[in-house]
C-alpha positions as CSV (number, residue, x, y, z in Angstrom):
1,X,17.9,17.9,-5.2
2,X,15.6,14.9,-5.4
3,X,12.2,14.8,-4.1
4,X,9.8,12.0,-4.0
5,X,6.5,11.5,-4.9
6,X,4.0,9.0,-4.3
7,X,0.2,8.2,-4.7
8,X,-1.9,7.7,-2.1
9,X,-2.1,4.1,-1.4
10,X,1.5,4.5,0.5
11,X,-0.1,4.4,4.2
12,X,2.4,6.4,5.6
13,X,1.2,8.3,8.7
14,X,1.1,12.0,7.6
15,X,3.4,13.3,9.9
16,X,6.2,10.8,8.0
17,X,4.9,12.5,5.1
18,X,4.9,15.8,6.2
19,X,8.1,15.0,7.7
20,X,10.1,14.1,4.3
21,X,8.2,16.8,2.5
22,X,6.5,13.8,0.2
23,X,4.0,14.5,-2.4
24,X,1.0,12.5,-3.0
25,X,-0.8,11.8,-5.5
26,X,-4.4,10.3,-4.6
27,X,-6.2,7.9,-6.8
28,X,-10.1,8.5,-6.8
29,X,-13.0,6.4,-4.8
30,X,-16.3,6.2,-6.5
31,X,-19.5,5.9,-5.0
32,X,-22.3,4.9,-8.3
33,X,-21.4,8.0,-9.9
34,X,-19.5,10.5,-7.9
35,X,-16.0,10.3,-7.1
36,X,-13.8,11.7,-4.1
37,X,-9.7,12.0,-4.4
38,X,-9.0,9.5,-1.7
39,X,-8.0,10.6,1.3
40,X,-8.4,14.5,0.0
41,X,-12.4,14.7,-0.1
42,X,-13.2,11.8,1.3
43,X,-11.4,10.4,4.9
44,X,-10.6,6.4,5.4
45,X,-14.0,6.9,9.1
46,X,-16.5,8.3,6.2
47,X,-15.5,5.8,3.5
48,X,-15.8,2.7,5.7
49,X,-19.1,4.0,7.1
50,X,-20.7,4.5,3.6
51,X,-19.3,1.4,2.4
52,X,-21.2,-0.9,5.0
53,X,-24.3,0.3,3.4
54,X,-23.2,1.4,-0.8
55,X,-25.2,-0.5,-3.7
56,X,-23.3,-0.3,-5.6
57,X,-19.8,-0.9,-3.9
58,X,-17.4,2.0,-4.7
59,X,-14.9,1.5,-7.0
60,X,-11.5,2.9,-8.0
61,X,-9.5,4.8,-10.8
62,X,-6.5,6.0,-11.0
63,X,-5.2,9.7,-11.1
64,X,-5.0,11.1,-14.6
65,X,-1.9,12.2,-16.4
66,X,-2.3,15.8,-15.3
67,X,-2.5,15.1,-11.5
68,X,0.9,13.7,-12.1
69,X,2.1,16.6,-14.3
70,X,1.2,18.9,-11.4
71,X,2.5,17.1,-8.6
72,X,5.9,17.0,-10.3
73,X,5.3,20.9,-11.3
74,X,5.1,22.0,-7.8
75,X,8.3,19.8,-7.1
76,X,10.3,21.3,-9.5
77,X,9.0,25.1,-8.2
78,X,10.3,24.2,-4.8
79,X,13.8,23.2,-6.2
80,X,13.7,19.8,-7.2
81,X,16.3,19.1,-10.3
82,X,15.1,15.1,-10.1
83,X,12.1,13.3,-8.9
84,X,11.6,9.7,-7.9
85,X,8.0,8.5,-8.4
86,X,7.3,5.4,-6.9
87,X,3.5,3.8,-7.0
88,X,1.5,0.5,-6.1
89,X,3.0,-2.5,-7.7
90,X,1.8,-2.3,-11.6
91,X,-0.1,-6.2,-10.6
92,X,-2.6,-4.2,-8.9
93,X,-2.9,-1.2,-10.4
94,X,-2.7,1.0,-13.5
95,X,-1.1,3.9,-11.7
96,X,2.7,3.4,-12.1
97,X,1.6,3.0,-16.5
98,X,-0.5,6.1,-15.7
99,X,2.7,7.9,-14.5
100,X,5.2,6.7,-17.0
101,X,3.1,8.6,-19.5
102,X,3.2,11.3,-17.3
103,X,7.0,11.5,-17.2
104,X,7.8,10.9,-20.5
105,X,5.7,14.6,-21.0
106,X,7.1,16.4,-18.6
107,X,10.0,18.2,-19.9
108,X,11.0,20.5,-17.1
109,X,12.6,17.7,-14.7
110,X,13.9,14.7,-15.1
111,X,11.5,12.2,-14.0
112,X,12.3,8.5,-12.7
113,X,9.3,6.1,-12.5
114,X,10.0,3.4,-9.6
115,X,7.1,0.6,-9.9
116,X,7.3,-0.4,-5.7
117,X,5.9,-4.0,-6.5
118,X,3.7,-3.6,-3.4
119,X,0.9,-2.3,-1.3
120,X,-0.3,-0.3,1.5
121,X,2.4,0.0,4.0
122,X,4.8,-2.1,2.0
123,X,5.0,0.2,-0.5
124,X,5.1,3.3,2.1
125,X,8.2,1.4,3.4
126,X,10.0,2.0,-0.2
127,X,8.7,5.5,-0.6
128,X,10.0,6.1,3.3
129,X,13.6,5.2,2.7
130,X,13.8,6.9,-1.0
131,X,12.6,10.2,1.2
132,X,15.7,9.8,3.6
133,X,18.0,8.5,0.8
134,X,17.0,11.9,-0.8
135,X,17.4,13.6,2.1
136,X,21.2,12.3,2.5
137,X,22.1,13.5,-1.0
138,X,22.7,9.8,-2.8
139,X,22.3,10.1,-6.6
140,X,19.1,8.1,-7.7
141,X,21.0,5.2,-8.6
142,X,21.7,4.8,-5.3
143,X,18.6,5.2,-4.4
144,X,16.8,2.6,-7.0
145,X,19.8,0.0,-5.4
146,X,18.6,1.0,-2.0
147,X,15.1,0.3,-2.7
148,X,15.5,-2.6,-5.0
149,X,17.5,-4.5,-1.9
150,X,14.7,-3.5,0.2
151,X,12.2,-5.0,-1.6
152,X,13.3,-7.8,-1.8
153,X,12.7,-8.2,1.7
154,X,9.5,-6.5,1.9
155,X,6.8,-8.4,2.4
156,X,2.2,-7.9,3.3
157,X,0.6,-10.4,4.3
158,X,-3.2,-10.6,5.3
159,X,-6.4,-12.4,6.6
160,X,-9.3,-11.1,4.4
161,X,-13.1,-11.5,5.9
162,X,-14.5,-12.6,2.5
163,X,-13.6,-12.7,-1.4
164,X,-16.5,-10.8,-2.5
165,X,-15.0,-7.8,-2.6
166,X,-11.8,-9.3,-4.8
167,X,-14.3,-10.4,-7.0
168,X,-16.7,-7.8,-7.7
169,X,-13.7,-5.3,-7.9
170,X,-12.0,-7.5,-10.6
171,X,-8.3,-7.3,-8.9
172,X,-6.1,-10.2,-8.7
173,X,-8.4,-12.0,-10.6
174,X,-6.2,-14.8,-10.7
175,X,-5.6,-15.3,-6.9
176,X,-9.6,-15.5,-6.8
177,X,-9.7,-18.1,-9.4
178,X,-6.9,-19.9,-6.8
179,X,-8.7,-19.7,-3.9
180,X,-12.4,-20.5,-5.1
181,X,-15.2,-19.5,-4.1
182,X,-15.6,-21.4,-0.9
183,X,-18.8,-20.4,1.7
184,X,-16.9,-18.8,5.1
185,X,-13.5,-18.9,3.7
186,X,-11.0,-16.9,4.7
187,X,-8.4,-16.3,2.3
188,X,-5.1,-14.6,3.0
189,X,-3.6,-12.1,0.8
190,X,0.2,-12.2,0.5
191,X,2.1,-9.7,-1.6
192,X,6.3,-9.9,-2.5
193,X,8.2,-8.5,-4.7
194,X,5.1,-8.0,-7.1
195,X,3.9,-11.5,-6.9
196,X,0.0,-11.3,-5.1
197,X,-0.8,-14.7,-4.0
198,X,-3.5,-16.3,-2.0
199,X,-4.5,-18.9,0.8
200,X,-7.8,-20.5,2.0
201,X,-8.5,-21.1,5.8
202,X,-11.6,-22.1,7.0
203,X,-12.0,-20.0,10.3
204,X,-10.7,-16.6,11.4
205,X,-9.1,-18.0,14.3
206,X,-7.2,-20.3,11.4
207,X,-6.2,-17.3,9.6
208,X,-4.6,-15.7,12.6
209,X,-2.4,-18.8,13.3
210,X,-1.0,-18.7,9.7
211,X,-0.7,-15.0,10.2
212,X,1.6,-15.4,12.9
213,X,2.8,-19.1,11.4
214,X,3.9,-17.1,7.9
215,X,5.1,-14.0,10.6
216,X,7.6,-16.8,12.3
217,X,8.9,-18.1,9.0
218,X,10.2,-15.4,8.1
219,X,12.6,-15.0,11.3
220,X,13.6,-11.9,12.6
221,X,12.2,-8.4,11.6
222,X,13.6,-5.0,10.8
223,X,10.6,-3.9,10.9
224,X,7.3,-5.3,11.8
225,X,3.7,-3.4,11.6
226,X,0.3,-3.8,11.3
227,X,-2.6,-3.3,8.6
228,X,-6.0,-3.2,9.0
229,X,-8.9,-2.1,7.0
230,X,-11.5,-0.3,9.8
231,X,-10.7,-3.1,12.5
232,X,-8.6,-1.7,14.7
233,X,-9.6,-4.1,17.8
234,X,-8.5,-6.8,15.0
235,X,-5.2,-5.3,14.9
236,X,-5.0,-4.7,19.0
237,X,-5.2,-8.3,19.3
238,X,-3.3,-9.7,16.6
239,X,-0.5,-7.1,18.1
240,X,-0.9,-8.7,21.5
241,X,-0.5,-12.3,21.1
242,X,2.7,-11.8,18.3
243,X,4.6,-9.5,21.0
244,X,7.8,-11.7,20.7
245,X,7.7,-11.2,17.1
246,X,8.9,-7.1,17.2
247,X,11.8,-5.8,16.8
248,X,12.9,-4.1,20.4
249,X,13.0,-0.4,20.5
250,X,10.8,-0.1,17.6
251,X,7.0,1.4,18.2
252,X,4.9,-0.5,15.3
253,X,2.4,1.5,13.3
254,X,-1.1,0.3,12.8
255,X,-2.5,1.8,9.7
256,X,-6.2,1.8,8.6
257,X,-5.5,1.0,4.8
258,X,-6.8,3.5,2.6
259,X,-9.8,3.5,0.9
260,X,-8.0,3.3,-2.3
261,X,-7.7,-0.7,-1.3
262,X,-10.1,-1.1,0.7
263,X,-12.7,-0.8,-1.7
264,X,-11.0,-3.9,-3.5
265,X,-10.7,-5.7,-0.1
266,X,-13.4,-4.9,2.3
267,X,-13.6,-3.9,5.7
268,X,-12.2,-6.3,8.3
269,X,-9.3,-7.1,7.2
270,X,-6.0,-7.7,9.6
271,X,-2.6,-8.3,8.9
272,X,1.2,-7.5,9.3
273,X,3.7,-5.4,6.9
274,X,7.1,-6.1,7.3
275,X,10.7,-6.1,6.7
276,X,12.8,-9.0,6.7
277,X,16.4,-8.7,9.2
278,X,19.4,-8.6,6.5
């Protein structure tokens, strides 16, 4: 039996969690000198309410070598012979390198590192279809197919408030360096396969229209959601006025991005996750 684990910067809802019987791994958010497993001791409402007022911002780390150890440990007690670990694109983040170390110790299980090449909900989308993958009794090179072909038409794309928060957190540092440090930009985020890039508009109501202009040129969706980082009237209206962009018979999720991010990207933030039509 395979089972799937993931760390916490997945944004799947927790009953789709609860649901595929995932196990997650959170990173840690620090506030000057005490830290909080994301998500665990600290929820996304109290983290964005601290964070309006924290000096210093809070920072991130990821998990340490054991937290992986014992996530795959309890796994392996509840029958797992395999275990598929799949983690925020290694661009971003240290964690997938921090469980690679993990796996090559563990001895009990075999353990198969999947670096998702994505964030937030793009990521959850890969650790989603692993879980049913799993679930349907595919060996793991099925699996790694099946979420190697998915990725590839994965894609996040979103309007950010400010860069500050990219900048003082130190991620992406080259997309910052792109986009300049501009008075009332707005840059947009975009993550594919990996690849974090950046845009510069100079108005929100600028960065919406290239939302929904980079939504449309795409074409049609298998999936289409929305992300949002404690601006969920952000996310109401941005859902409103691209109506004709979701697929039918599909209800679209709109995630408040963990903390785990948002700490690198400030509140505010608005944008779509989403899965390109084969």
């Amino acid at each position: 039996m395979i089972r799937i684990v993931a760390d916490s910067t997945n944004d799947l809802p927790q009953e789709i969690i609860n649901k595929f019987g995932i196990e997650t791994v959170p990173l840690f958010i620090n506030f000057g000198d005490q830290g909080y497993l994301d998500q665990v001791e600290i929820s996304r409402k109290e983290f964005y309410e601290r964070m309006i007022d924290a000096d210093p911002l809070p920072t991130t780390a990821t998990p340490g070598v054991d937290m992986f150890q014992r996530a795959y440990s309890k796994l392996v007690d509840e029958g797992a012979n395999q275990i598929l670990s799949i983690h925020i694109s290694e661009s971003l983040s240290a964690t997938v390198n921090v469980a690679r170390t993990a796996a090559k110790q563990f001895d009990t299980a075999p353990v198969t590192i999947y670096d998702s090449r994505q964030l937030s909900l793009g990521m959850g989308y890969l650790v989603m279809a692993a879980a049913e993958a799993a679930q349907e009794n595919e060996t793991m090179e099925n699996i790694i197919a099946r979420l190697d072909e998915l990725n590839s038409r994965t894609y996040v794309f979103a309007a950010l408030e400010t860069l500050d928060y990219l900048q003082r957190s130190g991620r992406m540092s080259g997309v910052v360096a792109r986009l300049g440090n501009i008075l009332r930009v707005k840059p947009i985020l975009k993550m594919h396969e990996g690849d974090p890039t950046g845009e510069r508009v100079r108005t929100y109501s600028r960065a919406i229209s290239r939302l929904l202009q980079l939504a449309r040129e795409l074409g049609n969706f298998e999936r289409l959601d929305l992300v949002h980082t404690n601006a969920p009237s952000k996310a109401e209206h941005l859902q409103e006025i691209s109506r004709d962009l979701f697929p039918p018979g599909i209800e679209p999720l709109s995630v408040d991005v963990t903390p785990a991010l948002g700490a690198n990207i400030g509140p505010g933030v608005v944008g779509f996750s989403c899965i390109k039509a084969k």
